[in-house]
Biotite code that builds the C-alpha atoms (Angstrom):
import biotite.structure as struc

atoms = struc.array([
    struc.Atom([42.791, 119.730, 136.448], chain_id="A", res_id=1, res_name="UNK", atom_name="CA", element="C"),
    struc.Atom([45.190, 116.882, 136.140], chain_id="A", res_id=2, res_name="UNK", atom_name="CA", element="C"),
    struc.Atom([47.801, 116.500, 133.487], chain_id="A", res_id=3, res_name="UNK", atom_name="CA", element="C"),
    struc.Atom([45.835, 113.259, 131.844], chain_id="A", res_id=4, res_name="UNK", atom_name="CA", element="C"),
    struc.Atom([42.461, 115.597, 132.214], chain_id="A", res_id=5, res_name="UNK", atom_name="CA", element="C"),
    struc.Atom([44.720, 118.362, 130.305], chain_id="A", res_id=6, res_name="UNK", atom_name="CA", element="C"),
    struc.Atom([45.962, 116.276, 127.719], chain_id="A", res_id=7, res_name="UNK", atom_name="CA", element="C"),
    struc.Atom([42.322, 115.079, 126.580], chain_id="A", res_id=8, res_name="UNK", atom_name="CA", element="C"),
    struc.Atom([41.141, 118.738, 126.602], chain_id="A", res_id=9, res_name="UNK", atom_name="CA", element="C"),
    struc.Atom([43.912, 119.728, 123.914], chain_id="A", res_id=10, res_name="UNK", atom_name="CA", element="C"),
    struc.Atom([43.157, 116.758, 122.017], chain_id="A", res_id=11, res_name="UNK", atom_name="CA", element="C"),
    struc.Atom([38.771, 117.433, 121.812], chain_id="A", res_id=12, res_name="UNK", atom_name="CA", element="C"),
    struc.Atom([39.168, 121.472, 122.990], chain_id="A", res_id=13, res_name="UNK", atom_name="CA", element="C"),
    struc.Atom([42.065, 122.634, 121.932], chain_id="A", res_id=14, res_name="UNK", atom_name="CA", element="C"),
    struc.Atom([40.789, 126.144, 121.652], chain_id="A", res_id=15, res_name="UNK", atom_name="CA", element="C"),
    struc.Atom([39.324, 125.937, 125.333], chain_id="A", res_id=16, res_name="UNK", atom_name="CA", element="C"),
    struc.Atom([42.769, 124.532, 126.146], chain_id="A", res_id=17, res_name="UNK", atom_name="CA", element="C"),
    struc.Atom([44.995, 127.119, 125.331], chain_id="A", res_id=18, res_name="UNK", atom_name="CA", element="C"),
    struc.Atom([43.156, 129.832, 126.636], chain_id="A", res_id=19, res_name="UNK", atom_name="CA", element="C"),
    struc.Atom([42.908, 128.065, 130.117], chain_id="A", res_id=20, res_name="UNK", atom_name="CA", element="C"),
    struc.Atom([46.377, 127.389, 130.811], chain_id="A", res_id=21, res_name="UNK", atom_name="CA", element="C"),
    struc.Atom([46.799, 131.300, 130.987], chain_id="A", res_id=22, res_name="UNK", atom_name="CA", element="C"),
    struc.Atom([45.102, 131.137, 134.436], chain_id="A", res_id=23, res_name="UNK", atom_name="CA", element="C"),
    struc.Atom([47.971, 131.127, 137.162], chain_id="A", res_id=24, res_name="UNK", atom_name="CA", element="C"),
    struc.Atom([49.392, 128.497, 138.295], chain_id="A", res_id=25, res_name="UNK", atom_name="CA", element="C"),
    struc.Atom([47.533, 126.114, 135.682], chain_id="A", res_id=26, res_name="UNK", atom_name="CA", element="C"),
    struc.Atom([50.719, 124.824, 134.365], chain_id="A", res_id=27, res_name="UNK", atom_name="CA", element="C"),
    struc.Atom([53.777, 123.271, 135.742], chain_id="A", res_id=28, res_name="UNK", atom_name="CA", element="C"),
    struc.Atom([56.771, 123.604, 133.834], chain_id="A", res_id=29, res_name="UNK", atom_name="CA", element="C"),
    struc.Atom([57.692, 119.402, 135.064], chain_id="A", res_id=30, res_name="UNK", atom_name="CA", element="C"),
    struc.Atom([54.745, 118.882, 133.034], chain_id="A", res_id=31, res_name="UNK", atom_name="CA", element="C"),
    struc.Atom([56.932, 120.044, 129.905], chain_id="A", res_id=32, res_name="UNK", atom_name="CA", element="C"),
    struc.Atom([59.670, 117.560, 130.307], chain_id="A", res_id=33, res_name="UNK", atom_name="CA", element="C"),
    struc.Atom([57.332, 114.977, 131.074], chain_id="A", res_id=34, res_name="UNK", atom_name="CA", element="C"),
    struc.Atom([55.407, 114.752, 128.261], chain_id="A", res_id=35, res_name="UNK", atom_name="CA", element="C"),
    struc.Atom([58.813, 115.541, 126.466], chain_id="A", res_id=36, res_name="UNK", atom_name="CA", element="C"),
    struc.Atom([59.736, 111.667, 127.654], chain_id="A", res_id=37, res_name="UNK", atom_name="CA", element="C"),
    struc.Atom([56.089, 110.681, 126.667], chain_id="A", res_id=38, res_name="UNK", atom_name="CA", element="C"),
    struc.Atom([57.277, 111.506, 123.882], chain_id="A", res_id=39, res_name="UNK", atom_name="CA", element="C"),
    struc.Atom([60.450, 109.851, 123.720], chain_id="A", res_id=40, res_name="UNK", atom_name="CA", element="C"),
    struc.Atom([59.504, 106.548, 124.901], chain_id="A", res_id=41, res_name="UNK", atom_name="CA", element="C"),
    struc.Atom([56.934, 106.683, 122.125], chain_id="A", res_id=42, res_name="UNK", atom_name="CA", element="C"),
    struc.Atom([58.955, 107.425, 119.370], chain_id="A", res_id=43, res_name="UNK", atom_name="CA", element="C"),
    struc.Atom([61.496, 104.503, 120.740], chain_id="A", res_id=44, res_name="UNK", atom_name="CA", element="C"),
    struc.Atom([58.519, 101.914, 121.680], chain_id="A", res_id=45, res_name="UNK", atom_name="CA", element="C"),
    struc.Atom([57.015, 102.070, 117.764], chain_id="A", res_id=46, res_name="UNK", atom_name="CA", element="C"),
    struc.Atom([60.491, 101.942, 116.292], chain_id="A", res_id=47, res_name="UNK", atom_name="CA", element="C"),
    struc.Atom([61.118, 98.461, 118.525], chain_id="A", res_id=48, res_name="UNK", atom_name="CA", element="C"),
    struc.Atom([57.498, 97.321, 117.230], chain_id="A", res_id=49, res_name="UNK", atom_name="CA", element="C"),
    struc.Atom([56.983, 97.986, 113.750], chain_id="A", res_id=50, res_name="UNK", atom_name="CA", element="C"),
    struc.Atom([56.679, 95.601, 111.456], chain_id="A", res_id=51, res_name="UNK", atom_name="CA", element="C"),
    struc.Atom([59.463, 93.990, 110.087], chain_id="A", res_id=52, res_name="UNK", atom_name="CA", element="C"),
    struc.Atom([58.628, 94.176, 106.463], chain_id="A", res_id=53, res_name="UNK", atom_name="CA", element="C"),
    struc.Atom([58.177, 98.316, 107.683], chain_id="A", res_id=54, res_name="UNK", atom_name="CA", element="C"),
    struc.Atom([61.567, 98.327, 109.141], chain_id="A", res_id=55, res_name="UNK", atom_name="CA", element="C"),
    struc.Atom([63.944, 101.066, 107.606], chain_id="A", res_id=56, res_name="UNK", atom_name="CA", element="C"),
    struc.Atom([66.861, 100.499, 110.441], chain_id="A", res_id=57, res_name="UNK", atom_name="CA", element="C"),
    struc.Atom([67.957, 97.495, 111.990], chain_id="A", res_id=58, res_name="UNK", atom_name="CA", element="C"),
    struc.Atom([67.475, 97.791, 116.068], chain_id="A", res_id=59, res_name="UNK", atom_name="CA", element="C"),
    struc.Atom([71.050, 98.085, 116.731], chain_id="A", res_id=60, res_name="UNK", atom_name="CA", element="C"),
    struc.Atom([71.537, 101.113, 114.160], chain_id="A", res_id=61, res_name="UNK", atom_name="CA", element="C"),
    struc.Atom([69.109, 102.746, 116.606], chain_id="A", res_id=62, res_name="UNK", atom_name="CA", element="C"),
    struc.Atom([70.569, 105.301, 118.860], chain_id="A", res_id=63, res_name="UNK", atom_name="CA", element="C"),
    struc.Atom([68.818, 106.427, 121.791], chain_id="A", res_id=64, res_name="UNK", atom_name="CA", element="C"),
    struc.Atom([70.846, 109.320, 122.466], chain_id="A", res_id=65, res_name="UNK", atom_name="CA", element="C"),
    struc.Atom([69.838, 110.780, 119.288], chain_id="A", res_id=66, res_name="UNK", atom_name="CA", element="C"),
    struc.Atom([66.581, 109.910, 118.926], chain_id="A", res_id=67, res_name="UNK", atom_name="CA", element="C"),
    struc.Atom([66.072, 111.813, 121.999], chain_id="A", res_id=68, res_name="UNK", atom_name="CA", element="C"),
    struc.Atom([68.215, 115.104, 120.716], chain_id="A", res_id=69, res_name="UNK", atom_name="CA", element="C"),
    struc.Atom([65.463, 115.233, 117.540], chain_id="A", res_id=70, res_name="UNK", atom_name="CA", element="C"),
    struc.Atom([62.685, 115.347, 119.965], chain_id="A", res_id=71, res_name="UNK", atom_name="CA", element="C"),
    struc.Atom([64.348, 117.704, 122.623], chain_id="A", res_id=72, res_name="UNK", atom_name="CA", element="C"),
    struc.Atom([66.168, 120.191, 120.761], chain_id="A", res_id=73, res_name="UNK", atom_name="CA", element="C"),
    struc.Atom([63.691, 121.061, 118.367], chain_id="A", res_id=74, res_name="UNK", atom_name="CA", element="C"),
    struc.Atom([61.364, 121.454, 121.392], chain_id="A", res_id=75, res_name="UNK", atom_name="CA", element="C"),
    struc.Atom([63.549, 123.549, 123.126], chain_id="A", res_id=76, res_name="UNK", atom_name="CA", element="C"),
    struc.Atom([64.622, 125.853, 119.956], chain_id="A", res_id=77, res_name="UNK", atom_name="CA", element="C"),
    struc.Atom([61.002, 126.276, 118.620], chain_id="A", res_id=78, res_name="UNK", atom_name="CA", element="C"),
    struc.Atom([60.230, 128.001, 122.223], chain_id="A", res_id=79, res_name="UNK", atom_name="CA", element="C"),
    struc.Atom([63.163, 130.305, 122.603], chain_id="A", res_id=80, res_name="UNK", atom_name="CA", element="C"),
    struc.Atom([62.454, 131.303, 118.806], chain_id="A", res_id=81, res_name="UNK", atom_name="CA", element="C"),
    struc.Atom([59.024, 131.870, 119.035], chain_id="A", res_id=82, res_name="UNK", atom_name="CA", element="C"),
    struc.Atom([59.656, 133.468, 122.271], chain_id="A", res_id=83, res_name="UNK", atom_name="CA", element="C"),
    struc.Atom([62.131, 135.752, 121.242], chain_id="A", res_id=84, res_name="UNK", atom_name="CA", element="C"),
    struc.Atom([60.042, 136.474, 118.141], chain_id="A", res_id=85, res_name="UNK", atom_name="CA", element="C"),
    struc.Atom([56.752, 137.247, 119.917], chain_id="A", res_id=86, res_name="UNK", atom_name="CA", element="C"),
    struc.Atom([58.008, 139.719, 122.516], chain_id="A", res_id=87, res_name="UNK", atom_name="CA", element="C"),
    struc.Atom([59.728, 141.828, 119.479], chain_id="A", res_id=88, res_name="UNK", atom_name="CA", element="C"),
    struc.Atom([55.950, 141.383, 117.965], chain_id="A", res_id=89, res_name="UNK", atom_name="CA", element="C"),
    struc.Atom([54.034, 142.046, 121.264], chain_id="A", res_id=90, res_name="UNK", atom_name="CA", element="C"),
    struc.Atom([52.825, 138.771, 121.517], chain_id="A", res_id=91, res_name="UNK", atom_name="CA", element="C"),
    struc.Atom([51.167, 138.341, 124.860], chain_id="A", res_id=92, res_name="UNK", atom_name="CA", element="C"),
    struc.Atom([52.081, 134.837, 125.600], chain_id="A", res_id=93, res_name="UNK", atom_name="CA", element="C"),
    struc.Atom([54.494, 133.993, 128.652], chain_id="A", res_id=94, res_name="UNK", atom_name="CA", element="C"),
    struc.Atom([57.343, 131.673, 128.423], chain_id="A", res_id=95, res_name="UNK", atom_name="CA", element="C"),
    struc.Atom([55.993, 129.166, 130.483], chain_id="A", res_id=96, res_name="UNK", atom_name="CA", element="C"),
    struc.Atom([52.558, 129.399, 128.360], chain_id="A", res_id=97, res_name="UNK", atom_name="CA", element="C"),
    struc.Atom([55.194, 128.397, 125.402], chain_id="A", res_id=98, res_name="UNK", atom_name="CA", element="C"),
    struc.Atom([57.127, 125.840, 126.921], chain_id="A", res_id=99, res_name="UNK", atom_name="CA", element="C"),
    struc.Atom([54.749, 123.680, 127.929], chain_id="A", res_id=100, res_name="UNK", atom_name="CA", element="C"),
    struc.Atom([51.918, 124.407, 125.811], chain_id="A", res_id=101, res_name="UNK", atom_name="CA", element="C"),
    struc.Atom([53.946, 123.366, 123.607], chain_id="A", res_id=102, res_name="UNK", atom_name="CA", element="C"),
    struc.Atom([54.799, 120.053, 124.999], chain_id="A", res_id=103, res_name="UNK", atom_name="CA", element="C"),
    struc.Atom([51.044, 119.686, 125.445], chain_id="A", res_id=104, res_name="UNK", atom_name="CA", element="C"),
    struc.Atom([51.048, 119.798, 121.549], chain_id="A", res_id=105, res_name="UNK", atom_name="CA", element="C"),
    struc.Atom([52.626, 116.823, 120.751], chain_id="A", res_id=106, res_name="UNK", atom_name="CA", element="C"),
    struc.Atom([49.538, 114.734, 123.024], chain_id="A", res_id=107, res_name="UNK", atom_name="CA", element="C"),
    struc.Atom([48.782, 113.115, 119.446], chain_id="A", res_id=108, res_name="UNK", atom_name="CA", element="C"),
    struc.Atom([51.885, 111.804, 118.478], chain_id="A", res_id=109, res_name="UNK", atom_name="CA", element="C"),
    struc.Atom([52.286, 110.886, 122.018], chain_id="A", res_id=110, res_name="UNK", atom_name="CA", element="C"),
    struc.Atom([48.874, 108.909, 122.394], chain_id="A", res_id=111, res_name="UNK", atom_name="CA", element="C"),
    struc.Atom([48.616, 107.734, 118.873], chain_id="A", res_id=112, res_name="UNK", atom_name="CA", element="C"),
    struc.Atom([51.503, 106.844, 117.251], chain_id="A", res_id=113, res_name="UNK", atom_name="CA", element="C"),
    struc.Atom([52.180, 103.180, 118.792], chain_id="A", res_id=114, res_name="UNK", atom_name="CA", element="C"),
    struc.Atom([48.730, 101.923, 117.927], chain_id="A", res_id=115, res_name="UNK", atom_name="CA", element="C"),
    struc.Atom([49.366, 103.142, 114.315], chain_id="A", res_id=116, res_name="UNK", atom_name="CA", element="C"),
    struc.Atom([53.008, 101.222, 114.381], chain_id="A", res_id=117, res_name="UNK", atom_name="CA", element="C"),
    struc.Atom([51.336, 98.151, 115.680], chain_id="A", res_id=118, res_name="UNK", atom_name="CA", element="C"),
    struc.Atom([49.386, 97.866, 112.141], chain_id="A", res_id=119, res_name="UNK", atom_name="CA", element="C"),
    struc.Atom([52.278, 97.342, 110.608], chain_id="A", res_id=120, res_name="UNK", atom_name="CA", element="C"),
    struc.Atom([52.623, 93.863, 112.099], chain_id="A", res_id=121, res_name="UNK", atom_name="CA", element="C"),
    struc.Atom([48.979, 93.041, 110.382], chain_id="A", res_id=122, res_name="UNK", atom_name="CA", element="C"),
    struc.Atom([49.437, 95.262, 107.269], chain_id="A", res_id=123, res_name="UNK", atom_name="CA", element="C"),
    struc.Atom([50.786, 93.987, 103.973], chain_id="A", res_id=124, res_name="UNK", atom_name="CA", element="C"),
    struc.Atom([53.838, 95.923, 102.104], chain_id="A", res_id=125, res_name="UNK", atom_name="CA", element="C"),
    struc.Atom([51.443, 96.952, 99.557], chain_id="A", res_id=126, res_name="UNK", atom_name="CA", element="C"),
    struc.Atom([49.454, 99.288, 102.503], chain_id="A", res_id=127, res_name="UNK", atom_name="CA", element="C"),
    struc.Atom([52.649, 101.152, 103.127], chain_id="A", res_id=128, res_name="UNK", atom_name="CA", element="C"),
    struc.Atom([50.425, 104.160, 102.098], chain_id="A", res_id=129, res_name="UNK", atom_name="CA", element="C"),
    struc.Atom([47.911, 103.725, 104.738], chain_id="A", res_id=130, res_name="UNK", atom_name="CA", element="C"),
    struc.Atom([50.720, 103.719, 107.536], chain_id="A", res_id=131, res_name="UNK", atom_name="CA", element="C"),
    struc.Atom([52.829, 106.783, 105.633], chain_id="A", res_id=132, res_name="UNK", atom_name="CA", element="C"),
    struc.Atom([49.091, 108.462, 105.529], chain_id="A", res_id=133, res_name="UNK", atom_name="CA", element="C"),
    struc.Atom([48.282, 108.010, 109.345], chain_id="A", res_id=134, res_name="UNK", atom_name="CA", element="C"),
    struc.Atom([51.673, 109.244, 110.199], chain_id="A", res_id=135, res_name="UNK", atom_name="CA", element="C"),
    struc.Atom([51.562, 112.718, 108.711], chain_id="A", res_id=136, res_name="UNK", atom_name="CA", element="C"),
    struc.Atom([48.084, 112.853, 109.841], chain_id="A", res_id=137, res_name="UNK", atom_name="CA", element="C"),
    struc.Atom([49.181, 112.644, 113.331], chain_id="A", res_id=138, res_name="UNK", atom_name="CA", element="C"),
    struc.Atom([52.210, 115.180, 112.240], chain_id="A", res_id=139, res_name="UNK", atom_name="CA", element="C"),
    struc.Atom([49.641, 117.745, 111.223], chain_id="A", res_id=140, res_name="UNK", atom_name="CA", element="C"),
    struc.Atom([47.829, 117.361, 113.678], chain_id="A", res_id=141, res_name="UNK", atom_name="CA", element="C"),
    struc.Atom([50.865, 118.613, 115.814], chain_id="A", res_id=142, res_name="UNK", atom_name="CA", element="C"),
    struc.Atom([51.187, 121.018, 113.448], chain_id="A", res_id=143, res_name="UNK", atom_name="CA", element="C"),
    struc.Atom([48.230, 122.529, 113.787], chain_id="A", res_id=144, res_name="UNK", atom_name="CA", element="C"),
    struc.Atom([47.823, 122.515, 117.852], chain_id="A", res_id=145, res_name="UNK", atom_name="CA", element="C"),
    struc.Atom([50.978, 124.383, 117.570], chain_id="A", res_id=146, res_name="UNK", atom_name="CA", element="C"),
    struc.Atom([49.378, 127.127, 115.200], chain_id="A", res_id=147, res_name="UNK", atom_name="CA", element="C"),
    struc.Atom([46.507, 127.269, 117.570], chain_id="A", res_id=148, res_name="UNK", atom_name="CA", element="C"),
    struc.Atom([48.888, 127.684, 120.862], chain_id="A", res_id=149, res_name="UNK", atom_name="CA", element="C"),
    struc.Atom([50.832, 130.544, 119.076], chain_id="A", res_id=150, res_name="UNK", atom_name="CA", element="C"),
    struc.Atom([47.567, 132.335, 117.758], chain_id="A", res_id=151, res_name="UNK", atom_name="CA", element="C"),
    struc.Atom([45.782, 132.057, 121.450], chain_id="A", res_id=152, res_name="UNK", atom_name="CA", element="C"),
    struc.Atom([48.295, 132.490, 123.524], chain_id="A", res_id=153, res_name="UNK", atom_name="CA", element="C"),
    struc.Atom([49.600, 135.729, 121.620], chain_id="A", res_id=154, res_name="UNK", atom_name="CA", element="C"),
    struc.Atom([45.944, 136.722, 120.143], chain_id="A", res_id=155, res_name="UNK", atom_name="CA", element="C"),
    struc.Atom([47.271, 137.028, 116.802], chain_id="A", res_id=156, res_name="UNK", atom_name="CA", element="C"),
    struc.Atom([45.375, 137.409, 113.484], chain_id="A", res_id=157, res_name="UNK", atom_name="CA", element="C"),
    struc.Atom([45.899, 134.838, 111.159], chain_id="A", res_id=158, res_name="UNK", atom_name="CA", element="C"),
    struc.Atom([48.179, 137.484, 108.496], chain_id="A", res_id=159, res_name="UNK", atom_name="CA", element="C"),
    struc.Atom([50.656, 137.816, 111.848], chain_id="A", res_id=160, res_name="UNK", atom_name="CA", element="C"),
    struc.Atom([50.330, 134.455, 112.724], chain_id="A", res_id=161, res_name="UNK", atom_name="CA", element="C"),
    struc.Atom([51.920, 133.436, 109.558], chain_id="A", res_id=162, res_name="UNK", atom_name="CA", element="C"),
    struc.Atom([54.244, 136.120, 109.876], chain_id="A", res_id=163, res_name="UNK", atom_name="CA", element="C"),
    struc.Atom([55.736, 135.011, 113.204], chain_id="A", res_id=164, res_name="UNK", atom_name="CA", element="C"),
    struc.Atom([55.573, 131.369, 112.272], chain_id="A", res_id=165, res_name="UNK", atom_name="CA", element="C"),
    struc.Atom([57.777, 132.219, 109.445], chain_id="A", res_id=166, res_name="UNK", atom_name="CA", element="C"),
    struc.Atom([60.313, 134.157, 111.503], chain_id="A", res_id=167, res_name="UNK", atom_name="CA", element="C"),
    struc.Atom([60.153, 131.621, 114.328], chain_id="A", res_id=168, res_name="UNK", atom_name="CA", element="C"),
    struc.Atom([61.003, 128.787, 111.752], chain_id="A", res_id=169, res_name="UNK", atom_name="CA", element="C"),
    struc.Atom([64.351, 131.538, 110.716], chain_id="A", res_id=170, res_name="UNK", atom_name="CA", element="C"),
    struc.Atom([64.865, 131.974, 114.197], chain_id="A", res_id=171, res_name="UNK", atom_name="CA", element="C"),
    struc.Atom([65.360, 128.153, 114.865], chain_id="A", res_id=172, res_name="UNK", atom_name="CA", element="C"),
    struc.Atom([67.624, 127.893, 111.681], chain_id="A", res_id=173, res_name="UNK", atom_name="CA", element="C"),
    struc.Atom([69.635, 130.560, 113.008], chain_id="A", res_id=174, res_name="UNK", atom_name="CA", element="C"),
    struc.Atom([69.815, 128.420, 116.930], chain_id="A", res_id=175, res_name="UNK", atom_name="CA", element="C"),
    struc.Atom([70.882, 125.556, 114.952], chain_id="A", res_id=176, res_name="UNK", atom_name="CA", element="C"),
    struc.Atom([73.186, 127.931, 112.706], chain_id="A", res_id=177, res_name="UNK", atom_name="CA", element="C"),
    struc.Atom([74.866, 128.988, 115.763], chain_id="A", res_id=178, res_name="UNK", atom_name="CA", element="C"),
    struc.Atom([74.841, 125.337, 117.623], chain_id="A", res_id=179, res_name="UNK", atom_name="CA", element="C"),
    struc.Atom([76.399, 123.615, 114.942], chain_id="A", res_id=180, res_name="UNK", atom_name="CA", element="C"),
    struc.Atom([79.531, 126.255, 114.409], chain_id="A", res_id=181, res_name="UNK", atom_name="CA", element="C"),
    struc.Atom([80.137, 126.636, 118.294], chain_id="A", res_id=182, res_name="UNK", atom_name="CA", element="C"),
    struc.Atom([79.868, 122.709, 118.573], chain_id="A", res_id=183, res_name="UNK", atom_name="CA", element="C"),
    struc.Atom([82.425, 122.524, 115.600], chain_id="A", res_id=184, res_name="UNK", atom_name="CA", element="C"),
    struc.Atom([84.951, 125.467, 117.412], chain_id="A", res_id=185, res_name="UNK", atom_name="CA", element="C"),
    struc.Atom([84.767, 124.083, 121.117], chain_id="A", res_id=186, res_name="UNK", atom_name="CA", element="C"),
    struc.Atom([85.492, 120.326, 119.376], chain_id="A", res_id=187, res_name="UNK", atom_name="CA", element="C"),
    struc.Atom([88.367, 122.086, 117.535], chain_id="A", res_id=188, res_name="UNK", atom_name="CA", element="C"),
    struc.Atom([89.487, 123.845, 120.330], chain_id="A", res_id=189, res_name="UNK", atom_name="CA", element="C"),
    struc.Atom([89.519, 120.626, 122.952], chain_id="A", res_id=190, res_name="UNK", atom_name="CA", element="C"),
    struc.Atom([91.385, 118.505, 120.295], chain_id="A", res_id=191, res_name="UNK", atom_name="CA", element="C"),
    struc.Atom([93.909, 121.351, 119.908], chain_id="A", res_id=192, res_name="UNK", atom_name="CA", element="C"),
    struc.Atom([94.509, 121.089, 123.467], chain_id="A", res_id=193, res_name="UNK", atom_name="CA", element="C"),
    struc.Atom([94.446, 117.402, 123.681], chain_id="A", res_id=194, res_name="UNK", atom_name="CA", element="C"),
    struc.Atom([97.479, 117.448, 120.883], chain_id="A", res_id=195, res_name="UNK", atom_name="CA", element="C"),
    struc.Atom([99.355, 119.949, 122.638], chain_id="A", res_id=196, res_name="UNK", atom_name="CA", element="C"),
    struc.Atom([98.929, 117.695, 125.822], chain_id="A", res_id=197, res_name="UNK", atom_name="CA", element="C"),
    struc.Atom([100.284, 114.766, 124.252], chain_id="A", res_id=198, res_name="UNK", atom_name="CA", element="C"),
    struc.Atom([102.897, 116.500, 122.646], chain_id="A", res_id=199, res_name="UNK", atom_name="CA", element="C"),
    struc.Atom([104.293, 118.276, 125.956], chain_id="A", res_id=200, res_name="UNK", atom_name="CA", element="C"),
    struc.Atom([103.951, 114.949, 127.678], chain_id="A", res_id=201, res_name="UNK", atom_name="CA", element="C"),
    struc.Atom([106.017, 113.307, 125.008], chain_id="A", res_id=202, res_name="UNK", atom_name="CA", element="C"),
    struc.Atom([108.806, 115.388, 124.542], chain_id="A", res_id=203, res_name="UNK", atom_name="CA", element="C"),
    struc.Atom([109.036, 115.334, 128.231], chain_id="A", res_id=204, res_name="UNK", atom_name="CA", element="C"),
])
């Protein structure tokens, strides 16, 4: 089964889905970063094509670089969390499983997202609502593959399900906890050294 074959099973069977890819050598972990730039080019092609009236940025307040980082890094931190969580909880899922399955979750958002934005060029102000209300729709439907992956792929009930979704959401806080404050100590510690550079080399 293709990767265009895979992504309409998770969309109509996501069930079925998510217990297939635990066959070997059903996933591919390029699949994961490929959908991950699905993804991307998605999010950037219905921010250069929403309506004007719709627009909250103008295009050159629009960074690439960091458009990218909020679809990547939560991607990347919601795995090793849930990961991390699940083996302490004997979840049965691999890492692989997580990883990409969890790419595979965002096929909605990927598939569905620039049709919505292009109704903004026909919609009046006034319909905001209807464009706000398809967006979280498509959200929650994220949402909810990803609650299905975690309670398939680690046959959990739906009380432990919860329970691991919760810790894997504390787990990410604590990634991003840690991220931030070694970001903010290697960026102190490079500009102390910069300083001290350009001190020595002016005294000298």
């Amino acid at each position: 089964m293709n990767t265009v074959q895979m992504m309409r099973q998770v969309l109509f069977k996501p069930l079925d889905f998510f217990y297939d890819i635990q066959e070997p050598n059903r996933l591919k972990w390029s699949q994961g970063f490929i959908l991950i730039l699905m993804a991307f080019i998605a999010r950037m092609v219905s921010l250069l094509l929403v309506g004007y009236h719709f627009e909250a940025r103008e295009p050159y307040q629009i960074s690439y670089f960091h458009e990218f980082i909020w679809i990547l890094v939560p991607w990347i931190t919601w795995c090793l969390a849930n990961w991390s969580v699940s083996t302490i909880l004997d979840g049965e899922g691999k890492f692989k499983e997580l990883f990409v399955g969890s790419a595979f979750c965002l096929v909605p958002y990927i598939i569905f997202i620039i049709p919505i934005t292009l109704m903004t060029n026909v919609l009046a102000l006034s319909e905001e609502s209807f464009y706000n209300s398809a967006t979280v729709l498509i959200l929650c439907w994220v949402g909810l593959l990803i609650l299905i992956k975690v309670k398939v792929l680690h046959d959990f009930e739906l009380g432990k399900l919860i329970l691991i979704t919760f810790f894997t959401l504390l787990g990410m806080a604590i990634i991003w906890f840690i991220g931030i404050l070694l970001y903010g100590l290697i960026n102190q510690f490079i500009s102390f050294f910069l300083d001290l550079f350009k001190e020595i080399r002016f005294r000298l």
